[in-house]
C-alpha positions in Angstrom: 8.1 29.3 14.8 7.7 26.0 16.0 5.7 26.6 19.1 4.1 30.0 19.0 2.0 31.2 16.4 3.8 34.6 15.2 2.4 37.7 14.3 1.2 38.2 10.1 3.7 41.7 11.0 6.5 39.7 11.9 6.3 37.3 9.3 6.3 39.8 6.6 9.1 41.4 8.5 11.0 38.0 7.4 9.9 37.9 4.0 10.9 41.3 3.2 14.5 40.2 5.0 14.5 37.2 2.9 13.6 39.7 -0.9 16.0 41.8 -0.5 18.7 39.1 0.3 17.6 38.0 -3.0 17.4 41.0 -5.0 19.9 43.5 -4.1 23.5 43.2 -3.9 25.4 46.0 -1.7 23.8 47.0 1.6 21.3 49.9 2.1 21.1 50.1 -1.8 17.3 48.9 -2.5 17.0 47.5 -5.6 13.7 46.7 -7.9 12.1 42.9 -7.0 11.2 41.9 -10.4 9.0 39.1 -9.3 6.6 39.1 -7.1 6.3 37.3 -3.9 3.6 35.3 -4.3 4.9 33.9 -7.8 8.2 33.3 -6.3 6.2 31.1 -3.2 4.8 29.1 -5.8 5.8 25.3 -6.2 8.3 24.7 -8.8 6.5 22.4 -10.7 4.1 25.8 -11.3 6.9 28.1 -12.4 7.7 28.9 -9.1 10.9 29.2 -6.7 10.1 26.4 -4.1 10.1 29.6 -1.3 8.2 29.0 2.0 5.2 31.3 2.8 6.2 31.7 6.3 2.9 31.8 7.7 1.4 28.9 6.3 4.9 27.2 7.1 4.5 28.1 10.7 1.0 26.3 10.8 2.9 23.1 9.4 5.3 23.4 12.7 2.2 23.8 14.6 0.9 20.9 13.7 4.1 18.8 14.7 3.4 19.0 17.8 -0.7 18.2 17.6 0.6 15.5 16.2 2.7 14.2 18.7 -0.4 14.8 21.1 -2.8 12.5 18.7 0.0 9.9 18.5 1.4 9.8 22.1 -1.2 10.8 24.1 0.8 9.3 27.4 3.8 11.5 27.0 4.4 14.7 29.7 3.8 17.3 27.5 0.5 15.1 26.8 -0.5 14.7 30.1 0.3 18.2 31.4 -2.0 20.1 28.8 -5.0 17.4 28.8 -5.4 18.2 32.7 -5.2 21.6 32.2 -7.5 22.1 28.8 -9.3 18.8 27.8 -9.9 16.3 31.2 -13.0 15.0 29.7 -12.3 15.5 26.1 -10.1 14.3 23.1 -7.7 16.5 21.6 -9.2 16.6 18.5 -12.5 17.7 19.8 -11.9 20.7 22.2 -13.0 23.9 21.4 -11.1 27.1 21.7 -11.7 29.6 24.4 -11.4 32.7 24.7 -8.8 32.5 28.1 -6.0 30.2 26.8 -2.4 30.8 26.8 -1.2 31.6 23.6 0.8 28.2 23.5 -2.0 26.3 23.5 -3.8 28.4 21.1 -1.1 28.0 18.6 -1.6 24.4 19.1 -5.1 24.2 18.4 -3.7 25.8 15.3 -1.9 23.4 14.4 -4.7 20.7 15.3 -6.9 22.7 12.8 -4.7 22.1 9.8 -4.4 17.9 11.0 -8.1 17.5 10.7 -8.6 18.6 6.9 -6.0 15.7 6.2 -6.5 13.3 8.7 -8.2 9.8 8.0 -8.8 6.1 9.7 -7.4 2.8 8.9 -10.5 0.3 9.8 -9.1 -2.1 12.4 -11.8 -3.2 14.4 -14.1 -0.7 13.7 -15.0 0.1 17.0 -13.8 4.0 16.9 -15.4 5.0 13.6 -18.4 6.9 13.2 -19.5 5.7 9.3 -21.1 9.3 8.8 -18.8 11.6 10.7 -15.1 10.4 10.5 -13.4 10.0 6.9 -12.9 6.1 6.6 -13.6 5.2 2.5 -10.0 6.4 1.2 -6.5 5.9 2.7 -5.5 8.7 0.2 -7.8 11.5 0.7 -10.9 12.4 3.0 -13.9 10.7 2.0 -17.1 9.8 4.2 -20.3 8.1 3.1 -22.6 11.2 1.5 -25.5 11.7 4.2 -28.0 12.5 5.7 -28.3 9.9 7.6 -31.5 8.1 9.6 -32.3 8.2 12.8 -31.6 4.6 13.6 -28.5 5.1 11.9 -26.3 8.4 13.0 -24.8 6.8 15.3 -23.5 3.5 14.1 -20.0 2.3 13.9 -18.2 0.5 11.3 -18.0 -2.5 13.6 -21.8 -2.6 12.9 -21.4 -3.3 9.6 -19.3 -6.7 10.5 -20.5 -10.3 11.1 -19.7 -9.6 15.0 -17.9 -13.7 15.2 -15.5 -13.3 12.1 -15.0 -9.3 11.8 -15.8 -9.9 8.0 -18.1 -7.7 6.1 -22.2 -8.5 6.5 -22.4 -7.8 2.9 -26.3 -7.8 3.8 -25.7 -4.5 6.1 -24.1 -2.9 3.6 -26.1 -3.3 0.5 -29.7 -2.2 2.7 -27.0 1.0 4.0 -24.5 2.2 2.2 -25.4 0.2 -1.2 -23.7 3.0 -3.3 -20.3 2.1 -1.1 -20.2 -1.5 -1.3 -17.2 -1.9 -3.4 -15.1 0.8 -1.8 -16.0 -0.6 1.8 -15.2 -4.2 0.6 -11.9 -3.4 -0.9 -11.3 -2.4 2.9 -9.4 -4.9 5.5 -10.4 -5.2 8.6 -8.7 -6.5 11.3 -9.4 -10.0 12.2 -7.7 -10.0 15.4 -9.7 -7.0 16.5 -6.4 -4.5 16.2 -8.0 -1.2 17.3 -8.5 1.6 14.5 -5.5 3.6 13.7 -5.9 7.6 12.7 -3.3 8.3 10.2 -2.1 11.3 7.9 -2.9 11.1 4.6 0.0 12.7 3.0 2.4 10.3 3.5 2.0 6.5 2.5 3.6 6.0 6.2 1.1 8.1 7.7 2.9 9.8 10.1 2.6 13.6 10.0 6.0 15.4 8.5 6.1 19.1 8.7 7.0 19.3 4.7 3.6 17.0 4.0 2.0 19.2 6.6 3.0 22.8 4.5 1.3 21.2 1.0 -1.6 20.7 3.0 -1.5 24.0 4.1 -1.1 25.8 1.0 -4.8 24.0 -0.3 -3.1 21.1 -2.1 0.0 18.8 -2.7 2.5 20.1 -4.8 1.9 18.4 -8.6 5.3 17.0 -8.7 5.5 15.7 -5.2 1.8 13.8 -5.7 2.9 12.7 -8.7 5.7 10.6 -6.9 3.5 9.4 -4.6 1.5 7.8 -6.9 4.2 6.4 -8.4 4.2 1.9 -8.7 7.4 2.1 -7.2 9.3 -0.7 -4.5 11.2 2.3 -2.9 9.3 5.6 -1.8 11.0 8.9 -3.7 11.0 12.3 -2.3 13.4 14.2 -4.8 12.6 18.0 -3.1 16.0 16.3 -0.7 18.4 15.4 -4.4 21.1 18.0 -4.3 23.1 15.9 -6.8 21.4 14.5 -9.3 23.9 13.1 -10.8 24.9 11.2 -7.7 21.6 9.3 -7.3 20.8 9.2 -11.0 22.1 5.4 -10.7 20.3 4.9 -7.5 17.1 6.3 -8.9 17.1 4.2 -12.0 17.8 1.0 -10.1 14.6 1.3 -8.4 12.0 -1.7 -9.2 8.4 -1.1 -10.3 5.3 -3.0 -9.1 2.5 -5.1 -11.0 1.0 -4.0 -13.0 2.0 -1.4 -13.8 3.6 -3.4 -17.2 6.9 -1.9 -17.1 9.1 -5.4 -15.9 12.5 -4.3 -18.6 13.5 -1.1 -17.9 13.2 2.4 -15.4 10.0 4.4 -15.4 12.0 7.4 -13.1 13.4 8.9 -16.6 9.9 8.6 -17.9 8.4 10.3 -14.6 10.4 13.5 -15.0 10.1 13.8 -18.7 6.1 14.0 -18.2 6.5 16.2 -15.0 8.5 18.9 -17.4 6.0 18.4 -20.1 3.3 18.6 -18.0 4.7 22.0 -16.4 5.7 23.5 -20.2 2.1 23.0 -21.1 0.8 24.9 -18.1 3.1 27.5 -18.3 3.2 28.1 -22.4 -0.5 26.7 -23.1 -3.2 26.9 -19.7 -3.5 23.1 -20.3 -3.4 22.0 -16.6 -3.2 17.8 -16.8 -3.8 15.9 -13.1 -1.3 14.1 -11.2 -2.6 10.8 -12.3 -3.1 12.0 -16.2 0.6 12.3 -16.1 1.7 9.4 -14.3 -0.3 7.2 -16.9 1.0 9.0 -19.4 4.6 8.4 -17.8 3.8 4.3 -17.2 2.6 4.4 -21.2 6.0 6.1 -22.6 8.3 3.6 -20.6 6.5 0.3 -22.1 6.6 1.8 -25.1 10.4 2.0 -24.4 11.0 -1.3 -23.0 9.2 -2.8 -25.7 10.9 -1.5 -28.9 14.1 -2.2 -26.8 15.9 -5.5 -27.3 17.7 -6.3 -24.2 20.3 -8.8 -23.5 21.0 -10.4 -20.4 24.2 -9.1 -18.5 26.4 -10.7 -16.2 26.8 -8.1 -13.9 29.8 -8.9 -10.9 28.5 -8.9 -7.5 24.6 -8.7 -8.3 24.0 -12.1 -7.5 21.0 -12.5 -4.6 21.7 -14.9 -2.0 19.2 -16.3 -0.4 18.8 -16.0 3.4 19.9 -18.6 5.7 16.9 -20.1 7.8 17.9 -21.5 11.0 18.8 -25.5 11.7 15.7 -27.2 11.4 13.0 -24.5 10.3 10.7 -24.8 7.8 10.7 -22.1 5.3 7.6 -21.0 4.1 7.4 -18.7 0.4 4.5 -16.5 -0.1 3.8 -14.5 -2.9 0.5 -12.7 -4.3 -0.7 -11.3 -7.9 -3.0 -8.6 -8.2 -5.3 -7.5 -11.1 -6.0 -3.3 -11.1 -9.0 -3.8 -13.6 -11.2 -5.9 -11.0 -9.5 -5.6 -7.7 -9.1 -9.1 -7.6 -5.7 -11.1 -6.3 -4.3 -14.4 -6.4 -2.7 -15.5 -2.8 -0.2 -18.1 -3.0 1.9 -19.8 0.0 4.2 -23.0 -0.1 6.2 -24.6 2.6 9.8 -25.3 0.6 11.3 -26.9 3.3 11.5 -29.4 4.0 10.6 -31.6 1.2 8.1 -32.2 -0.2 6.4 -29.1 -0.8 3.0 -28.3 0.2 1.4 -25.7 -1.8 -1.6 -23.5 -1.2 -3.4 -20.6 -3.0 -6.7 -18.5 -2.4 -8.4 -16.0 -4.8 -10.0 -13.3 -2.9 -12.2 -10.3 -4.9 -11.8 -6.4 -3.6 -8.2 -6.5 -3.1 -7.3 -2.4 -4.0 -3.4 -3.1 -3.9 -0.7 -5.4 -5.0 1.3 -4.2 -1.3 -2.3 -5.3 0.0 -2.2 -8.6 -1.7 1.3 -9.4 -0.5 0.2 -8.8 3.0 -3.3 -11.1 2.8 -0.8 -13.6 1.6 1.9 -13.4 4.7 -1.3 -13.5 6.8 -2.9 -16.5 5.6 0.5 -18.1 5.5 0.6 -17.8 9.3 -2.5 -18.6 9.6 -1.7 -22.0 8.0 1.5 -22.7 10.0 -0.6 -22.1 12.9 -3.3 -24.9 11.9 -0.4 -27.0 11.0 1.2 -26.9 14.2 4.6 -25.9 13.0 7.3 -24.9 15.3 10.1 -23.3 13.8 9.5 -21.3 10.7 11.1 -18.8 8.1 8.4 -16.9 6.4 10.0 -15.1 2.8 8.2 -13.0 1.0 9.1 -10.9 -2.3 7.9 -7.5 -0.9 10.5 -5.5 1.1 7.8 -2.9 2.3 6.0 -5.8 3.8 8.9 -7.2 5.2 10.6 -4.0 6.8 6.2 -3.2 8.3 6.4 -6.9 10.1 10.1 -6.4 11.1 10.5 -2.8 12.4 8.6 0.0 13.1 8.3 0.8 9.5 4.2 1.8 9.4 2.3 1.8 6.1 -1.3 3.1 6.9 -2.8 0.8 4.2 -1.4 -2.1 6.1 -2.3 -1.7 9.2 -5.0 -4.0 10.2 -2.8 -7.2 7.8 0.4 -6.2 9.9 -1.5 -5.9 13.1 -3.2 -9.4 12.5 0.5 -10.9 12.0 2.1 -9.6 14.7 -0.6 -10.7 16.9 -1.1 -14.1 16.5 3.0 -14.5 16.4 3.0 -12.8 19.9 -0.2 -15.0 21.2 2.1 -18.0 19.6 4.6 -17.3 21.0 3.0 -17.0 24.8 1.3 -20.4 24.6 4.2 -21.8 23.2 3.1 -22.9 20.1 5.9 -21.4 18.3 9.4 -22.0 19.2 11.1 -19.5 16.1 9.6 -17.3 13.9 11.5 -15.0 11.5 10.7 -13.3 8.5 12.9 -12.0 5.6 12.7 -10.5 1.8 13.6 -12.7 -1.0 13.4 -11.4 -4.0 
């Protein structure tokens, strides 16, 4: 199943396997399936059972191993089938013929099912097509509505940048795409000409997962699961994977929400799954079908509402005290931090060298800003920026926001983030070649 496509015979041979497993209960005695199939392959959060339809499942597979050919191009299985299939061609733009091997038929397969959910993070701009490829979102497809001129089908996003400081020609935009200014200016590009990056939309990571990959197949992310996506949480949840909910409950309550969401005393998980089981009532008992993001404000308003009629008391809790990282002998620690507004996309970038005395402060305000994980990582970047002008040596750089931290630090990927991350890590390697840096570390202080 996860390299051939199978037969539509042999996967109903499965599913009739897997209904009478369910249903009947002594061997060769056929008993009566009270519920259909199709209801029972229905999402839970729709009155379903959560069961896999095993042919859209085996597309999902499929596509795990597109996806490894879009994102390691270089590897032996890589190199094996571009000679043989696509020498002059990209993988996402070969057509299917009619003498291929089955194998690589059920990869095009796959490939199919990645390019209705596939979408670019704007680096340098260089490999995007502004009327072809989906660039405008980071959540969901979206390209500027056409047609387009003759002097124009062709143009890149990089031809909408000042070509000296890869920042938008506002100009360009506004004689272009004037309906898309906004949107486009909320976008970061990369300033250290990082190459674009395609990414899957159904995971804030983007990398491709074959469970993402099967909601995509069935025309549409499970309600519940998009829900939790949305969700102005620190810590990215996936509950399909709780088997004890009791277990995590402390775990899941813990977990910190973002600005601005509002709620800074109190959980907004509890509040997430009353909503989701309210939401699911109504579209069972009454046909009212609520979106994803109805519900989440919905959850967001019920939890402020909470912390605000509660009166809380400070606790001193044993063994919850933070201490704060240790910077090595001689390094001067630099703090950054960023606040964002949701009503006008506007953020307030701050950065102060702590150490040592005295402390030099510095803030920016910068408009279009479409995220507070976005804000933190303008922040970072302008921090380094400023260490670099400053001709510092040895430096700890803290920041507040672990996702950032963990992107900069491992190979932790967050699509939104990768033109920030890319400009970070670039100039700290340049730095660090020229020796203009000596030691550079970063870590999460909350």
């Amino acid at each position: 199943m996860s390299y051939f496509k199978l037969p539509v015979s042999l996967c109903k041979r499965i599913q009739t396997v897997i209904t009478r497993y369910w249903w009947d209960n002594t061997e060769g005695v056929k008993k009566m399936a009270w519920i259909s199939w199709d209801r029972m392959a229905k999402p839970k959060s729709v009155g379903g059972l959560g069961m896999r339809d095993f042919l859209k499942f085996n597309k999902a597979l499929l596509a795990k191993i597109s996806w490894r050919l879009l994102d390691k191009p270089d590897c032996l299985l890589g190199k094996i089938l571009k000679g043989k299939y696509f020498p002059e061609s990209h993988i996402l733009l070969v057509e299917e013929a009619s003498s291929i091997s089955h194998g690589w038929r059920s990869i095009l397969i796959g490939r199919n099912l990645l390019l209705k959910n596939l979408g670019w993070a704007v680096g340098d701009g260089l490999s995007i097509n502004i009327w072809q490829d989906p660039w405008l979102s980071m959540s969901k497809q979206e390209r500027p509505m056409g047609p387009p001129t003759e002097q124009s089908a062709e143009l890149r996003v990089a031809d909408l940048m000042i070509a000296d400081t890869r920042q938008w020609d506002k100009a360009k935009i506004r004689r272009l795409l004037p309906d898309y200014e906004e949107r486009i200016l909320c976008l970061r590009s990369s300033i250290s000409g990082a190459p674009d990056k395609l990414f899957w939309l159904g995971t804030k990571s983007g990398d491709y997962t074959s469970k993402s990959g099967y909601f995509a197949a069935i025309d549409g992310e499970e309600f519940a699961h998009k829900i939790w996506f949305l969700a102005p949480l620190a810590t990215d949840v996936d509950p399909r994977g709780i088997i004890d909910l009791m277990a995590t409950w402390p775990t899941l309550c813990s977990l910190t929400c973002l600005p601005p969401s509002g709620v800074t005393n109190g959980t907004l998980v509890p509040w997430i799954l009353w909503t989701i089981r309210k939401a699911r009532n109504k579209l069972i008992f009454e046909g009212f079908s609520a979106s994803p993001e109805e519900t989440l404000s919905s959850a967001i308003g019920l939890a402020r509402e909470w912390a605000t009629s509660c009166k809380t008391e400070p606790l001193n809790l044993p063994g919850r005290s933070h201490q704060r990282p240790t910077a090595p002998d001689g390094a001067v620690i630099v703090q950054t931090d960023a606040a964002w507004s949701a009503i006008n996309n506007v953020a307030g970038l701050g950065w102060a060298i702590v150490a040592p005395a005295p402390t030099q402060a510095f803030q920016e305000r910068v408009e279009f800003v479409n995220s507070p994980l976005m804000a933190e990582g303008l922040a970072m970047r302008e921090a380094v920026f400023t260490c670099r002008r400053l001709e510092l040596k040895v430096l700890r750089v803290e920041s507040d926001s672990a996702q950032l931290v963990k992107c900069v630090t491992s190979s932790f990927q967050v699509a939104e983030l990768h033109s920030v991350v890319s400009d970070i890590l670039y100039v700290v390697d340049i730095l660090y070649v020229v020796d203009e840096f000596e030691s550079i570390s970063f870590a999460w202080n909350p």
